[in-house]
N, C-alpha and C positions, 0 to 999 in steps of 0.2 A: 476640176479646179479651173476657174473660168476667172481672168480680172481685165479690164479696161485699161489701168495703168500701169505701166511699168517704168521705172527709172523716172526721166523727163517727157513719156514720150505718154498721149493720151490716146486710144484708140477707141472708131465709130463701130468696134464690134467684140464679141468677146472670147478673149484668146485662148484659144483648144489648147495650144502647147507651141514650143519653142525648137525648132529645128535644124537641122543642116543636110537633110536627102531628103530629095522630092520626095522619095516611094514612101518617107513618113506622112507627108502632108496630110491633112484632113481638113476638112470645114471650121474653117476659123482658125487655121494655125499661121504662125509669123516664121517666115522660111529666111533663114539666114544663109548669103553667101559666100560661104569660105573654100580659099585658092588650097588644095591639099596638095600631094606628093602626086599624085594620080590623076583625081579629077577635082576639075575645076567646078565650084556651086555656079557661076554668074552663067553658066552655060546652062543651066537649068532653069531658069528662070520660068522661063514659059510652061514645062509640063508641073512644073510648083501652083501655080496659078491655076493648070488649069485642076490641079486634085483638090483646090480647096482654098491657095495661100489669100489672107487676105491683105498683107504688108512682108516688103522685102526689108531685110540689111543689106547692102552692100558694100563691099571696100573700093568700085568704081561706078560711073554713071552707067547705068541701063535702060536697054528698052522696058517699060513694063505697063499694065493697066491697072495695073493697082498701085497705090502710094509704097511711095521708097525713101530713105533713107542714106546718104553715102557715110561710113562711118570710118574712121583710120584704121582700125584693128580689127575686122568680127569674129576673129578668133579668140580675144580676149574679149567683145561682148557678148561671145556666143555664153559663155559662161557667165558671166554677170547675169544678160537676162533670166538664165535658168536658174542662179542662185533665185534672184528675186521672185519668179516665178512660184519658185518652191516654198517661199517664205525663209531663204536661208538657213536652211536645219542645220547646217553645220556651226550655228552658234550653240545646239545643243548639244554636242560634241566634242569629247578631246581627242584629235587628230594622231595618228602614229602613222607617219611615211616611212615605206621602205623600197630604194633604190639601189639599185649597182644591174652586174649585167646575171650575177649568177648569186644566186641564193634568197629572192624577194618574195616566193611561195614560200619556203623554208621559214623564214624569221618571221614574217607573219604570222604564219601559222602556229607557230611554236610558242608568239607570243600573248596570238587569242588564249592558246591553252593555259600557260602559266597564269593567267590573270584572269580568266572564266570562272574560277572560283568564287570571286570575291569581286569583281567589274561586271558589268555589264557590256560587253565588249565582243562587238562583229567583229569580221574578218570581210575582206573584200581584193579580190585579185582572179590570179589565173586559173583555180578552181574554183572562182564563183563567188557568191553574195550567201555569209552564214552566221545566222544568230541562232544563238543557242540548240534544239534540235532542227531547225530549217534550214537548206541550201540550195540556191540558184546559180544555174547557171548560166550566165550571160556573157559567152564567148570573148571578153574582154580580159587585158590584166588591167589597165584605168581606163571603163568605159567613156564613152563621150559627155557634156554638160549635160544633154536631155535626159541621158539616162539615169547618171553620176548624180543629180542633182533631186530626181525623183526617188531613186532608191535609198539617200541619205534622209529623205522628209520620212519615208515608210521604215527606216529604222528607230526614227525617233519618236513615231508613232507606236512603236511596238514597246519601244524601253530600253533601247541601247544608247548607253553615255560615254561610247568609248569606242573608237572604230580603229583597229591596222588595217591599215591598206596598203596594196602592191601600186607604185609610182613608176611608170613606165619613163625611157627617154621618149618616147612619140608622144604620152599623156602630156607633158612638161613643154613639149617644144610647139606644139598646137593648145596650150593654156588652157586646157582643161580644168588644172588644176586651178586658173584664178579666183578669188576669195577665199580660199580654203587657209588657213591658218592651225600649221602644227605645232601641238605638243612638241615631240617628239620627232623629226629628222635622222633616217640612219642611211647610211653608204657603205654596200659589199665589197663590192670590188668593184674594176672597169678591165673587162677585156675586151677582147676581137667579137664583135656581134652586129647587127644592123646597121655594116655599113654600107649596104644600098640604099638605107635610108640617108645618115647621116654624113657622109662620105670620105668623111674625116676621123680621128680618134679626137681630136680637138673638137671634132662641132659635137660629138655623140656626149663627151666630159660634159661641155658647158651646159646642155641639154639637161644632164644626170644635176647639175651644182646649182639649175634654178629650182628645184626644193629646198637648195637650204637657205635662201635668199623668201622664204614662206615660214618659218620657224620665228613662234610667237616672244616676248622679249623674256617671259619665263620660261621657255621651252629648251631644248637641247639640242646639239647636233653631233648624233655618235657615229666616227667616222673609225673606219679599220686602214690604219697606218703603218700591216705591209704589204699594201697596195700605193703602188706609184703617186697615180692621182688622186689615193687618199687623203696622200701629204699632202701634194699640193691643196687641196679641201681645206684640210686642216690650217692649213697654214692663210689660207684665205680668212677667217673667220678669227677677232680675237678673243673673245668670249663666249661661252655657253659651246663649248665644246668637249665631248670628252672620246678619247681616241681610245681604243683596243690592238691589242697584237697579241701573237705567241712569239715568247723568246725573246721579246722585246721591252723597246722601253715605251710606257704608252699608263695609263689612266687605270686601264685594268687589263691584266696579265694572264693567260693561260702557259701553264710546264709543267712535265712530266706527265704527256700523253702517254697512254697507254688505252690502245686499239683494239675493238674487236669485231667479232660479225654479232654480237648481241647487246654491247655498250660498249662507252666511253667512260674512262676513267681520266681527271686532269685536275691537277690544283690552278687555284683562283687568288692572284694578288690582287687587291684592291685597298687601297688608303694605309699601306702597310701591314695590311694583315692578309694571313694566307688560310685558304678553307679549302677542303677537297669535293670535287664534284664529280657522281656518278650519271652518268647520263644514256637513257636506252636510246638516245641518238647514234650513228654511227659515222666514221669518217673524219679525216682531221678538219674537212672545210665544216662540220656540224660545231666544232669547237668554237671558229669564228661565228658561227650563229649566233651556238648557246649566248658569246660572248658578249653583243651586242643586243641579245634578248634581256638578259640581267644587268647589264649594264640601263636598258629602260626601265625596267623595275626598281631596280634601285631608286632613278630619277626618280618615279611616281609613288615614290616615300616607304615600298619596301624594307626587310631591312637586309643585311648581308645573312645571318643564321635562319631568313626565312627561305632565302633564294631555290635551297636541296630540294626541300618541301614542295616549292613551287614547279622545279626541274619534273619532281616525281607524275604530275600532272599529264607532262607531255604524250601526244599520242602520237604514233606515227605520221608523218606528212605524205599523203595518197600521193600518190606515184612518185614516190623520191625514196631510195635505196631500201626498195621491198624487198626480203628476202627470201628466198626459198629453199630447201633443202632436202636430199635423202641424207644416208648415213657415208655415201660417197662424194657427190658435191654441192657445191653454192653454186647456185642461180641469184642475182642482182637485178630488177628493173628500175630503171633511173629515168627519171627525165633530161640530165645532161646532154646538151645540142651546140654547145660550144667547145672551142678547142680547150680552152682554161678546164670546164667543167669534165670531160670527157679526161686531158691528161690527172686531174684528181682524185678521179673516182678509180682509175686505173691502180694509177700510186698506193690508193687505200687496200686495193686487191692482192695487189704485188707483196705487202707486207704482211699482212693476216692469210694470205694463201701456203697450202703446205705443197703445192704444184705449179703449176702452170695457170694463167690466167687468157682467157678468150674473150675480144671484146666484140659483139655484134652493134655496126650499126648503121645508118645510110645519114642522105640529109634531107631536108624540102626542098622542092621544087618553089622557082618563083621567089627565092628569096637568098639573104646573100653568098654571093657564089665565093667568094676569096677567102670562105674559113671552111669550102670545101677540102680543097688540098691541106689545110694547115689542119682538119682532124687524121685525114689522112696518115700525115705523117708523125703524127701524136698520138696513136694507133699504133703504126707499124711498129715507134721507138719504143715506148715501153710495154707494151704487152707481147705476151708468147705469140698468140695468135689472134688472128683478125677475119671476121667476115663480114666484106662489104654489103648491104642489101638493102631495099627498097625500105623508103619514110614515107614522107606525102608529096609525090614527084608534082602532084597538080598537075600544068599542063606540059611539064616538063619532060622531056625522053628521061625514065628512069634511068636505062642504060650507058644514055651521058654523066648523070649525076654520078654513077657511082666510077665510073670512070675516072672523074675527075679527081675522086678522093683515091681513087688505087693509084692513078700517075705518080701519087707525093709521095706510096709508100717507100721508103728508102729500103726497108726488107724484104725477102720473098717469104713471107708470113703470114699473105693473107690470101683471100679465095672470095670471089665475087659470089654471091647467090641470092638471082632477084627478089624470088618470092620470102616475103619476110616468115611467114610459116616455115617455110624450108629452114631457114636460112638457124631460125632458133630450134626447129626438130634435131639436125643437123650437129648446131653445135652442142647439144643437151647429151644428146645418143649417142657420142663420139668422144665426149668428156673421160677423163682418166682419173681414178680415186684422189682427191686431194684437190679437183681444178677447181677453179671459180668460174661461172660464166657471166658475163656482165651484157646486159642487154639493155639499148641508150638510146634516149632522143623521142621516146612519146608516153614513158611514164603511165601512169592513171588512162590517159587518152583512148578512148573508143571508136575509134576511124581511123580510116585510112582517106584523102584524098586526092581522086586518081581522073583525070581527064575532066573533070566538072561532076565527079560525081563524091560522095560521100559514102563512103562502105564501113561496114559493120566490121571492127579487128582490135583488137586487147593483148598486147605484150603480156600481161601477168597471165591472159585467160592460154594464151599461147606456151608460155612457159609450162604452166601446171599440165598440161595435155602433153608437154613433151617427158617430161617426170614422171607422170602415167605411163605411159610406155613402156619404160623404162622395168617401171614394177610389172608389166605383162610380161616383157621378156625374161625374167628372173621368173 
């Protein structure tokens, strides 16, 4: 895809593609500089040029030998360009955003499934890029504009008219997301999570609430209002709003859960009328999902007596509350890596357990440290037992990491053990009839990374080999 013009601007060569890291550059491409958290683009200028750049953006004056540009924002033209680039595919699209801190794989997911029947409708986030039987994976939850922009033109090339995507606070706060107009707008929750990045709860919010300030003038914004700064959300916005809770008062209504390890059971208030719904989702937070899953459906002209039907569709969501079993305990792999997510999935265990519940888990390295101690101690307090152990320390001294989470422990409950092999052989083999073991924080995920390197390691494939075991010593 090669064009001369773009926007206002005409250029004497023809443009390979639109970027923001040297190490993409190529002959003929227009290297854009933007100031990130990390590193700085204006400081690359020179090795841009010399892989190929034939025009810079800038957002200050530079040295450069090639033509430049100084532009106010090239964070928000990074994106423009690449819409235009792409021919803007996303006008062949109806858009479904989904943000908060915990559940944005989940309701996606769940809501490509309900509507893959009958829609033509990708899925796009932290397991990847997937229409119909194809899925990629591109190590993003809202890749960048070059990529964002390319991969929505090759969905519309294929025949998809209907994309959920996961909307990251990082995608929103470097405008990735510019020109993109939603359908559909939904908000999980907001807890304690990147705030290395964001450093505030207040800047991480306003981050999350520029999606719904993207929300088309027919579109919706479905926000769950028993979260704090759902309200507030809510209460920001006076139309095209429709809120969710359980127990509450709110648009649509979940009561009378009833939990278990192989469905959900819950009635559905909605416009005065109540319906019952089964669901092979588990967990009271799947509730708030479902909640906000059917509550899009409906938007998109559903009807409520179709919703069950639709529910029935659902497939497991890869690496989120896998379960495993003998005829003595549960095994759980979760991806939960937050203090919110980690105390819920607990709660869920503690109620459907006929024993004792064991949570294993550690944290990353390189990334925010101050919801170290707060899983810690969300660990110690509601579960039996705890064992601390190695996530993806990166360059970080494992030993300090998990340290940091044992300090918080307020009980003596738990037991450090680095190796995460261990640490799940351990608590499997050691289990008593009736326990749950809950295993957290890398879900689906296939590595481990540890010093700059990337190693081969699977929680589930880990789990199953300790359960074997198990059957050899019997």
């Amino acid at each position: 895809m090669e064009k001369k013009q773009l926007l206002n601007f005409n250029f004497d060569f023809d443009v390979a593609n639109i970027v923001e890291d040297s190490r993409k550059v190529t002959e003929g491409s227009i290297f854009v500089c933007i100031k990130g958290i990390h590193v700085d683009g204006h400081n690359y200028v020179d090795k841009a040029i010399e892989n190929g750049a034939k025009f810079i953006f800038a957002q200050r004056e530079i040295e450069s030998t090639v033509p430049y540009y100084v532009a106010k924002d090239t964070k928000t033209l990074y994106a423009i360009l690449n819409s235009e680039f792409y021919g803007r595919p996303q006008k062949d699209l109806t858009l479904i955003g989904v943000t908060g801190t915990d559940g944005k794989t989940s309701v996606s997911t769940v809501i490509k499934d309900m509507l893959k029947q009958s829609e033509k409708i990708a899925y796009l986030g932290t397991n990847g890029l997937s229409y119909r039987e194809e899925n990629e994976y591109l190590g993003y939850t809202t890749p960048p504009a070059d990529i964002l922009f390319k991969k929505l033109g090759e969905l519309v090339t294929k025949g998809a008219n209907t994309l959920c995507m996961e909307v990251s606070s990082m995608a929103l706060d470097q405008r990735r997301c510019e020109t993109l107009d939603f359908e559909v707008a939904i908000f999980t929750n907001l807890t304690h999570e990147h705030l290395d990045v964001h450093k505030t709860m207040e800047h991480y919010f306003e981050s999350k609430a520029l999606l719904f300030d993207r929300v088309t003038e027919s579109g919706i914004r479905i926000i769950n209002i028993d979260d704090e700064y759902g309200i507030e959300l809510a209460n920001r916005y006076q139309t095209n709003v429709v809120t969710y809770s359980i127990d509450g008062q709110a648009d649509i209504v979940a009561s009378n859960i009833e939990l278990a390890f192989h469905k959900t059971i819950f009635d559905v208030n909605y416009k005065g009328k109540t319906f019952k719904i089964v669901s092979p989702l588990i967990a009271k937070y799947n509730v708030y999902n479902l909640l906000s899953a059917m509550a899009t459906c409906l938007h998109l002209g559903y009807k409520i007596d179709e919703l069950q039907g639709l529910v029935d569709k659902i497939q497991p969501v890869d690496g989120r509350m896998f379960v495993l079993n003998n005829e003595n305990i549960t095994v759980v792999v979760d991806f939960a890596h937050t203090p919110n997510s980690l105390k819920e999935i607990i709660l869920f265990a503690k109620e459907v357990a006929t024993n004792e519940v064991t949570v294993i888990f550690g944290s990353a390295g390189g990334r925010d440290h101050e919801k170290r101690p707060l899983m810690g101690a969300v660990a110690s307090k509601y579960s039996d037992n705890v064992i601390i152990t190695n996530d993806d320390p990166r360059f970080e001294d494992p030993i300090k990491i998990m340290s940091e989470i044992a300090d918080a422990c307020e009980n003596d409950n738990y037991k450090i053990i680095e190796s995460r092999k261990q640490a799940i052989l351990h608590g499997v083999t050691t289990a008593k009839k009736g326990d749950v073991i809950l295993i957290t924080g890398k879900g689906n995920e296939d590595f481990q990374l540890i010093k700059g390197e990337t190693i081969y390691y699977n929680d589930i494939e880990e789990a199953q080999k300790a359960l074997e075991s198990l059957k050899i010593k019997v």
